[in-house]
Wavefront OBJ file of the C-alpha trace (Angstrom):
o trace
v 0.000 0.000 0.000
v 1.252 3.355 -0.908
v 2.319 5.594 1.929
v -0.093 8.692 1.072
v -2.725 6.129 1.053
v -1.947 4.724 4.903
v -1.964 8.716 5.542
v -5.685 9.271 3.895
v -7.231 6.014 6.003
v -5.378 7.519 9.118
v -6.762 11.159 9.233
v -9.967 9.406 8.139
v -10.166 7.130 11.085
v -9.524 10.070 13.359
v -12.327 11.715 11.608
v -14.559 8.870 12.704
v -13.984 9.010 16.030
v -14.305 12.585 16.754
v -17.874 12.305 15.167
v -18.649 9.510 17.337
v -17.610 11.178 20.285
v -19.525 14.419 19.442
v -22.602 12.316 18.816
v -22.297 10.691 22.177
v -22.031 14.019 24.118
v -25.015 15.628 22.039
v -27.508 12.545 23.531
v -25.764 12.519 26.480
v -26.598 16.590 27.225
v -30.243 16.178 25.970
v -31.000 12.707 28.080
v -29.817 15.239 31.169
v -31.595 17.971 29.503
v -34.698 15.669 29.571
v -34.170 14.194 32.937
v -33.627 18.003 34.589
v -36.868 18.840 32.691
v -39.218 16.274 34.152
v -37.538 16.688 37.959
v -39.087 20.265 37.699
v -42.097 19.728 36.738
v -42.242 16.612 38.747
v -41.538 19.593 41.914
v -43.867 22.421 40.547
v -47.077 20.448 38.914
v -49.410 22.585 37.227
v -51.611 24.538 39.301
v -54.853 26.157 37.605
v -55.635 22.251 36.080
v -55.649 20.495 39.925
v -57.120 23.963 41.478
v -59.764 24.022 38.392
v -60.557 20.096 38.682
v -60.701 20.269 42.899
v -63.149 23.890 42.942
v -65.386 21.678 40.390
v -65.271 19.005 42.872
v -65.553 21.439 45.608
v -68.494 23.634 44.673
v -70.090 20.337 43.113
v -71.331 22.756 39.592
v -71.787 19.533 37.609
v -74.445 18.278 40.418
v -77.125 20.561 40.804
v -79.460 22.321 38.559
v -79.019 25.802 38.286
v -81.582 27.282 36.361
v -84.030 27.191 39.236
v -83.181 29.686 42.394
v -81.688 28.657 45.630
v -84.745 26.603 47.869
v -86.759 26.093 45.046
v -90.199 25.707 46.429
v -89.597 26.885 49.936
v -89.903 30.797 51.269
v -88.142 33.564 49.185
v -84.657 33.733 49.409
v -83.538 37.315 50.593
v -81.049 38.957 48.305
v -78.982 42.004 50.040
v -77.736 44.577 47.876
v -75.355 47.595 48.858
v -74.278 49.673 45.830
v -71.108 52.359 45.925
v -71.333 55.051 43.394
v -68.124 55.464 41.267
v -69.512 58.910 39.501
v -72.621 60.736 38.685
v -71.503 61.347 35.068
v -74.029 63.898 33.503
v -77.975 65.440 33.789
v -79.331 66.283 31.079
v -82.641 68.526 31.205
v -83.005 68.158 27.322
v -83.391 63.975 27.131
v -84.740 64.058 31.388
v -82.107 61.871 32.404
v -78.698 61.055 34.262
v -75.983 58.836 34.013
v -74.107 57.189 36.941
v -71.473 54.730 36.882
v -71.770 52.378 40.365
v -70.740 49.005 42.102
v -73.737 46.876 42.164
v -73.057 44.007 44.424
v -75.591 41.127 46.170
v -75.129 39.339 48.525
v -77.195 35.742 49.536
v -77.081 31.765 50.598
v -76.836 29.091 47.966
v -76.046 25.657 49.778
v -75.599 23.872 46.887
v -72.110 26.224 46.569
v -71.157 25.327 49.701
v -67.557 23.273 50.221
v -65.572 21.821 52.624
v -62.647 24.080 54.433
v -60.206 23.392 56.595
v -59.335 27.268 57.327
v -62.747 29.204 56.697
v -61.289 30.992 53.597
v -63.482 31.900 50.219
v -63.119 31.560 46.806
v -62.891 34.103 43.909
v -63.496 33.677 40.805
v -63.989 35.874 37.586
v -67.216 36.093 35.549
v -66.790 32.658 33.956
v -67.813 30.725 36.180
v -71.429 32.807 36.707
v -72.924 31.638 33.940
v -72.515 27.903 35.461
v -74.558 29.117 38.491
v -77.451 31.160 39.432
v -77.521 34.706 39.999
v -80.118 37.481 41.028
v -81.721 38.993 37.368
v -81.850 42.277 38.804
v -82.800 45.182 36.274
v -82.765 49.063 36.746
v -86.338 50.247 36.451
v -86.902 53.082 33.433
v -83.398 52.548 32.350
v -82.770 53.735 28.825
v -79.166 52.244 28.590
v -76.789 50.189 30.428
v -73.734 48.277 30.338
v -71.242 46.353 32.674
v -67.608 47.316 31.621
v -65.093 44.773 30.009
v -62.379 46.166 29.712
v -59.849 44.335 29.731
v -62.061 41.589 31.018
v -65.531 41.350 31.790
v -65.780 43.542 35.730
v -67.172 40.872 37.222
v -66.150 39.343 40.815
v -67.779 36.420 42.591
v -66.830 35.168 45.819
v -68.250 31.773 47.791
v -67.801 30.876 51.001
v -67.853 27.685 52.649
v -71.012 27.611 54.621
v -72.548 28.613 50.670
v -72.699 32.844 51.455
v -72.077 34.336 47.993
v -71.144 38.037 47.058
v -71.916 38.590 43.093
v -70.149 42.254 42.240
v -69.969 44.239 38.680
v -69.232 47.358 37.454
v -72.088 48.911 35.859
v -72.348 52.548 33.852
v -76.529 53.407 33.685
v -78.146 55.856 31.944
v -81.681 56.111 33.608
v -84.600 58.748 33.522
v -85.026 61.178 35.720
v -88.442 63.122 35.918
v -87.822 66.955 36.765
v -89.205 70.090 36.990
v -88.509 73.001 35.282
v -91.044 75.168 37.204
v -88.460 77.003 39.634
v -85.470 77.070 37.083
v -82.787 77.754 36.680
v -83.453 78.149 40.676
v -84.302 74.740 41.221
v -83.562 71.763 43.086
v -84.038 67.946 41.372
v -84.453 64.611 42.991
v -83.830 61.668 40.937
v -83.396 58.005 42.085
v -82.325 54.966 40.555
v -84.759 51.745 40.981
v -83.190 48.206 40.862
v -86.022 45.112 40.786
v -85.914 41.502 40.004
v -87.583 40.632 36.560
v -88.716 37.561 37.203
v -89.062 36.606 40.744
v -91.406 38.122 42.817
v -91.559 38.975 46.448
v -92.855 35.172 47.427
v -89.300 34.025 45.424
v -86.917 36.622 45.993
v -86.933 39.087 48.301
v -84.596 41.898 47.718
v -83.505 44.688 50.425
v -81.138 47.183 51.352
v -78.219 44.689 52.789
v -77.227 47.648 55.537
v -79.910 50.175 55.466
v -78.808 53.571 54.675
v -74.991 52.130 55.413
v -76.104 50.266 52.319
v -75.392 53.317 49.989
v -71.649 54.050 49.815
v -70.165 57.724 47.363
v -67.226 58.434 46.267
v -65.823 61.708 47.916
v -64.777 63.098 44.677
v -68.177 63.082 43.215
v -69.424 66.801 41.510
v -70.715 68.152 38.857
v -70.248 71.504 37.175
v -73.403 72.824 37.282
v -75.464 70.921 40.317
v -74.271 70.915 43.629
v -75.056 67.010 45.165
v -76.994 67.548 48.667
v -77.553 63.998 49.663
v -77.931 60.401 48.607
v -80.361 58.065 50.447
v -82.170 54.542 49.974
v -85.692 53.510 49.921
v -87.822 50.557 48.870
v -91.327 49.398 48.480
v -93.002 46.962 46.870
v -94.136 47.382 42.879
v -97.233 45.985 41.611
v -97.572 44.468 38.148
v -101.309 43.556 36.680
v -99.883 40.796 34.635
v -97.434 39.011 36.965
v -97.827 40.815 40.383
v -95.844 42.411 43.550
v -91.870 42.901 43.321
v -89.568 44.117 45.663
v -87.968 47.461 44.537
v -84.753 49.550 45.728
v -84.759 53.054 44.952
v -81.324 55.028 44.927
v -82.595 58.647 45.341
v -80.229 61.800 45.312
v -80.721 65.677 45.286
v -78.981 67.716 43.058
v -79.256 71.601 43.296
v -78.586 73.957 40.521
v -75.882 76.279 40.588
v -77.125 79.625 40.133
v -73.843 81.878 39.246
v -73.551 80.638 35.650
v -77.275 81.707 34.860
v -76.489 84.882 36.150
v -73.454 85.798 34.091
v -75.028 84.222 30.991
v -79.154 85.157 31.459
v -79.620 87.476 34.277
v -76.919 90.385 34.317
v -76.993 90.502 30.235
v -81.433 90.870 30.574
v -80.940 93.412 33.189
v -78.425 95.666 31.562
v -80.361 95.522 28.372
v -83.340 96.368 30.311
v -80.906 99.265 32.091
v -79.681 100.530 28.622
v -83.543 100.642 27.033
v -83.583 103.783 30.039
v -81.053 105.360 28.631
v -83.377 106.875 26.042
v -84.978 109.101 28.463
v -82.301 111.146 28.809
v -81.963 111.685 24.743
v -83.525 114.785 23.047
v -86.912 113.659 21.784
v -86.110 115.130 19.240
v -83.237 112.866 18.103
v -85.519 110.055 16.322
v -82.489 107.942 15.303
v -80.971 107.400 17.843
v -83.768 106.483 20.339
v -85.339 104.464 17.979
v -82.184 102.109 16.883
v -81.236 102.356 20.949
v -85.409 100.612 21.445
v -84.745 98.306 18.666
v -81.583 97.421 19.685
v -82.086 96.628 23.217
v -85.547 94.321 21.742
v -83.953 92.066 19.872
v -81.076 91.338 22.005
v -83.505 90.876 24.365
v -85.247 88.012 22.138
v -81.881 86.873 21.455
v -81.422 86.019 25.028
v -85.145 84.483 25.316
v -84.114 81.948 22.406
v -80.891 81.044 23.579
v -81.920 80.432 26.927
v -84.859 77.953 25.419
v -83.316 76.113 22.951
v -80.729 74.429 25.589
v -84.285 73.367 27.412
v -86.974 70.849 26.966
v -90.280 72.317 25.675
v -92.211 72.543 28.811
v -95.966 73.437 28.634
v -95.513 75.578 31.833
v -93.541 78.528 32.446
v -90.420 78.503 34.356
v -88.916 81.026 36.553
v -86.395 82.058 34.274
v -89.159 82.743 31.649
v -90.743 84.703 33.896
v -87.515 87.454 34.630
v -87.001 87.413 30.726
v -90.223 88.136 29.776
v -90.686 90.609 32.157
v -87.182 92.393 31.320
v -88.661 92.377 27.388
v -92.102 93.951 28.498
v -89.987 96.837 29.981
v -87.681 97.001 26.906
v -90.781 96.881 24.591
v -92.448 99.461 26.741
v -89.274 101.709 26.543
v -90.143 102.273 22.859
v -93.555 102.840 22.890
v -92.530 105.500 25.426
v -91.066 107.384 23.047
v -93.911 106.755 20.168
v -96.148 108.834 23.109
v -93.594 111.284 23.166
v -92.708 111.629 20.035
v -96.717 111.825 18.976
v -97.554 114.626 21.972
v -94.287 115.952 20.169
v -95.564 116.282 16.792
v -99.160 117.356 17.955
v -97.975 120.776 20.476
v -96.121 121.644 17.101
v -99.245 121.796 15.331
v -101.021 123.570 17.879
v -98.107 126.361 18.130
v -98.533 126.485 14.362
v -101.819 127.518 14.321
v -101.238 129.814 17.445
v -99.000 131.431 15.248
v -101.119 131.978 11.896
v -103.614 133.165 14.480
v -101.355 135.706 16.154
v -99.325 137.321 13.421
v -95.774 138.705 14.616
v -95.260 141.931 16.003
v -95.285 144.274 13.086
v -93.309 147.386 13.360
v -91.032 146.588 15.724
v -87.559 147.051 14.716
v -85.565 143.651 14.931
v -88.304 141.834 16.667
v -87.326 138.320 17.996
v -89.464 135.462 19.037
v -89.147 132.966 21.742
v -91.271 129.810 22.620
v -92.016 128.822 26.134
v -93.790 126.137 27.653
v -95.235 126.433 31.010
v -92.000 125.770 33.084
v -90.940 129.301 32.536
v -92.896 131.929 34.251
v -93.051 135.715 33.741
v -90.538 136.753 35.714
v -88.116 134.544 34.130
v -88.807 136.217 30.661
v -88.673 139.782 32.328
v -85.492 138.724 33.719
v -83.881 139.215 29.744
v -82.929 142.895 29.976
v -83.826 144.705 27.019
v -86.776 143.194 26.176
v -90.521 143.703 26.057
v -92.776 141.580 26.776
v -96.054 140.528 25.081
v -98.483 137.710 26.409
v -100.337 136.455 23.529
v -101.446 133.419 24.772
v -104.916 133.499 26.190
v -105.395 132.820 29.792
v -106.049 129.135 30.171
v -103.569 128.220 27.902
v -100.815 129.902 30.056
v -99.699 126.634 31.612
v -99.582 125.232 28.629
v -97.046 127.438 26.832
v -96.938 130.967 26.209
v -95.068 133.189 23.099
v -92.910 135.998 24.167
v -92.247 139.150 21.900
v -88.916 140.414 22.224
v -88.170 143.758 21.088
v -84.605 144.308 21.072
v -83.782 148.284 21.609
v -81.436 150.504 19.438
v -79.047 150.263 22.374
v -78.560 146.997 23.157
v -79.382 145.931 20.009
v -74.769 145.243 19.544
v -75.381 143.179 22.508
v -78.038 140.797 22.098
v -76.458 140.147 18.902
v -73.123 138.977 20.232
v -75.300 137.368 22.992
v -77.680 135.369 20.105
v -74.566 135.036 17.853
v -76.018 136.882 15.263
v -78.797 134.608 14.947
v -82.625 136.785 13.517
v -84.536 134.770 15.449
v -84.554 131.951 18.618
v -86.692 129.667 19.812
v -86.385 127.910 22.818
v -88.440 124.391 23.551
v -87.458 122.337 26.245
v -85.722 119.229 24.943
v -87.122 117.141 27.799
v -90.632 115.993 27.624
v -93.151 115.529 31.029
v -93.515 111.646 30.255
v -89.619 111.143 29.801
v -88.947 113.282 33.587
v -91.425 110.923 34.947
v -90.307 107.418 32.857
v -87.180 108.384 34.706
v -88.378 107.614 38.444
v -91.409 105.215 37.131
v -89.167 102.407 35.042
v -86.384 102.013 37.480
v -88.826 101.782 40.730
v -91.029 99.307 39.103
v -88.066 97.058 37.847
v -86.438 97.323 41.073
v -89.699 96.328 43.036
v -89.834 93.404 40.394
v -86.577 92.286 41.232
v -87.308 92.381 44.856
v -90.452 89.845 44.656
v -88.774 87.345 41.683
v -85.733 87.216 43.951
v -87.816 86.584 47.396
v -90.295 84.554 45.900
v -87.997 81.867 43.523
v -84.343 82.125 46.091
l 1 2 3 4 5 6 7 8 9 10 11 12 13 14 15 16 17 18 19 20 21 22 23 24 25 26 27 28 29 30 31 32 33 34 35 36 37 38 39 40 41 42 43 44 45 46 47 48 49 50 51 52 53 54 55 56 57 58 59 60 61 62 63 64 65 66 67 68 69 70 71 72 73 74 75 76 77 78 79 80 81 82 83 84 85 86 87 88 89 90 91 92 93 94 95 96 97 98 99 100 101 102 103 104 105 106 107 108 109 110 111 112 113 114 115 116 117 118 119 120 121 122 123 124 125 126 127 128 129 130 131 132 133 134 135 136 137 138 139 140 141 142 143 144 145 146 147 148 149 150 151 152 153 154 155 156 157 158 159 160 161 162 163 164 165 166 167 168 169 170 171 172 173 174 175 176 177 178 179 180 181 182 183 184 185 186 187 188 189 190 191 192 193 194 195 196 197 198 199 200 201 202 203 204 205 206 207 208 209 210 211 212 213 214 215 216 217 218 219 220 221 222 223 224 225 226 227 228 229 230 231 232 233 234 235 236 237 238 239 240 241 242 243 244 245 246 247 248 249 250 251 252 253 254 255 256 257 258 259 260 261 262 263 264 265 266 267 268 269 270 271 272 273 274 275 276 277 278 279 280 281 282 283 284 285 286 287 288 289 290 291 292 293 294 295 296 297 298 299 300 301 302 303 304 305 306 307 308 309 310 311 312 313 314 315 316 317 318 319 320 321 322 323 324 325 326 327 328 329 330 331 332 333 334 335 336 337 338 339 340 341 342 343 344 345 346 347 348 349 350 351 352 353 354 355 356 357 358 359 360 361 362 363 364 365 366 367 368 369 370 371 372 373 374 375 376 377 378 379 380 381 382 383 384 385 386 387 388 389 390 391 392 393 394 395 396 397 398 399 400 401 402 403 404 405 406 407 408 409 410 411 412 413 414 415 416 417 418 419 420 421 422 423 424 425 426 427 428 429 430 431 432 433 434 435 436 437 438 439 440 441 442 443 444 445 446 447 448 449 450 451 452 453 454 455 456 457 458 459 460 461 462 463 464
């Protein structure tokens, strides 16, 4: 044999037996792999299938029927229930109705749940195993929607105890309606309540109660809302009566809310008052000034009406007035009446005009007197205030029992003073003076704020 062939067979050889030993290690590891494996879970066997297989066996699910209630046949089982409210969400006046997110738990005695225990201690389990058992069907009374939460499971917690006690909990967001009245708002105050019943069972199957009384009804601290104030939560109950299917046991979870009254007062009550406030501000304008008091009347009318709509349209339609409508209306009248104030005035206005222009066709002017000068006055002036004007003559034209009416005064101006009075006129021919103010604006002055303010006085006493 050649000598590179004894070489080849060598290294090949040596080849050989590496790979066998390599092979032999690799099984060796995974046999002690193997063996390690099964020691450990020979020391921790699985858990949840024995504790699964031994609660079976335990509460004995498989044995009993279900479907029928606890003492089937016998005297209605009582059913406790205590309730803790997580949040009062929202009211709504529009829709009549609140929505509350709570902790509805019950609490009774199903023997056929009961199990052996060495140490007294209970069993929880999620909301699996409820639907193997049976549970109280209670509903919420004039609910319009509900839920129980599931995220990230179903919020579901029942607990048994040995002797068979059971506490069924879940986590429940209602929306239910609440029946107000709109008669005293926005100064009102609103009791709702919640009402919990069994659908099925009546009182001669289940009996359901408040499991602690008031104690019963737990709130969270942080509870509020931004535009009631929450007085007090309480329980009641009472039995329900049902033509078709008869008496029920009903809980009632009753709260009173009352209104917070600052926000209607920024938003409805200052802006109608100062409108109403503004609509006054006309008195004090010449009469004669027909623009501007009559865009100031229609101005402070429809903002008025603006604030009447807004204010109804975030409301339900009522078919009785509210106290709110009552102020606004009110504040509109007095707006409303504000212009026809100066309609009166501005009539009267228009009507002494006439009569001074016939007074004056029937009393020509003073013929012959150099640079004569005439001057209206109404009754507040008297004579002596007229004589007062140095310089001047005087000549009463009006008759007698027109004198408090008005009266025309002739001024002759003399050669003398004649430089004077004209700087003093400012070279104006002729004057005439008419009091700006009329009698029914001086006493819409005194008669519009007193009323309003007596108004405001008696809504205030009456609805606060």
């Amino acid at each position: 044999m050649p000598y590179f062939a004894k070489v080849f067979l060598l290294i090949f050889c040596l080849v050989l037996l590496v790979e066998s030993r390599k092979h032999r290690r690799r099984r060796w590891t995974s046999q002690l792999e193997v063996q390690r494996a099964s020691h450990i879970y020979k020391k921790n066997h699985d858990m949840t299938k024995n504790r699964k297989g031994k609660t079976e066996q335990l509460l004995r699910v498989d044995d009993h029927d279900f479907t029928m209630r606890p003492a089937f046949g016998g005297p209605a089982i009582p059913v406790g229930v205590d309730v803790q409210v997580e949040s009062l969400d929202s009211i709504s006046e529009v829709d009549m109705d609140f929505t509350m997110t709570l902790y509805l738990r019950h609490y009774w005695k199903d023997e056929r749940l009961s199990f052996p225990s060495t140490n007294n201690k209970s069993m929880t389990f999620d909301g699996r195993l409820v639907k193997k058992i049976w549970v109280p069907d209670v509903f919420f009374v004039h609910s319009k929607r509900s839920f129980i939460h599931d995220t990230t499971t179903d919020n579901i917690m029942l607990r048994v105890f040995p002797d068979g006690h059971v506490l069924y909990s879940m986590r429940i967001t209602v929306t239910a309606m609440c029946n107000m009245d709109f008669s005293r708002f926005p100064l009102d105050s609103q009791t709702c309540s919640l009402e919990l019943e069994s659908y099925a069972y009546t009182d001669e199957d289940l009996m359901l109660y408040w499991k602690n009384g008031n104690e019963s009804l737990k709130t969270d601290e942080k509870i509020s809302l931004s535009q009631f104030l929450i007085q007090k939560f309480h329980t009641t109950s009472r039995l329900a009566f049902y033509s078709s299917t008869g008496w029920y046991n009903r809980l009632y979870i009753n709260f009173t809310l009352h209104r917070h009254i600052f926000f209607f007062l920024l938003q409805t009550y200052f802006p109608a008052t100062l409108m109403v406030m503004l609509s006054w501000v006309s008195f004090w304008i010449d009469r004669r000034a027909v623009p501007a008091r009559v865009s100031l009347g229609i101005t402070t009318v429809l903002t008025m009406s603006t604030i009447i709509t807004g204010v109804n349209a975030s409301m339900p339609r009522v078919s009785y007035i509210k106290a709110v409508d009552i102020y606004l209306w009110v504040s509109f009248v007095f707006v409303f009446l504000s212009v026809l104030e100066y309609a009166a005035v501005n009539y009267l206005t228009t009507v002494q005009e006439r009569k001074e222009g016939k007074l004056r066709e029937k009393f020509p002017c003073t013929c012959g007197i150099p640079h004569s000068k005439t001057i209206m006055l109404d009754g507040n002036y008297s004579e002596s205030d007229a004589n007062s004007l140095a310089g001047y003559t005087i000549n009463q034209m009006v008759p007698e029992e027109e004198k408090q009416e008005k009266m025309v005064v002739h001024l002759a101006v003399s050669n003398e003073s004649n430089s004077s009075k004209k700087r003093g006129l400012k070279g104006h021919m002729g004057l005439r003076i008419i009091q700006n103010t009329h009698a029914i604006d001086k006493y819409s002055r005194l008669i519009f704020p007193g009323t309003y303010i007596f108004f405001n006085l008696i809504y205030w006493s009456v609805f606060s």
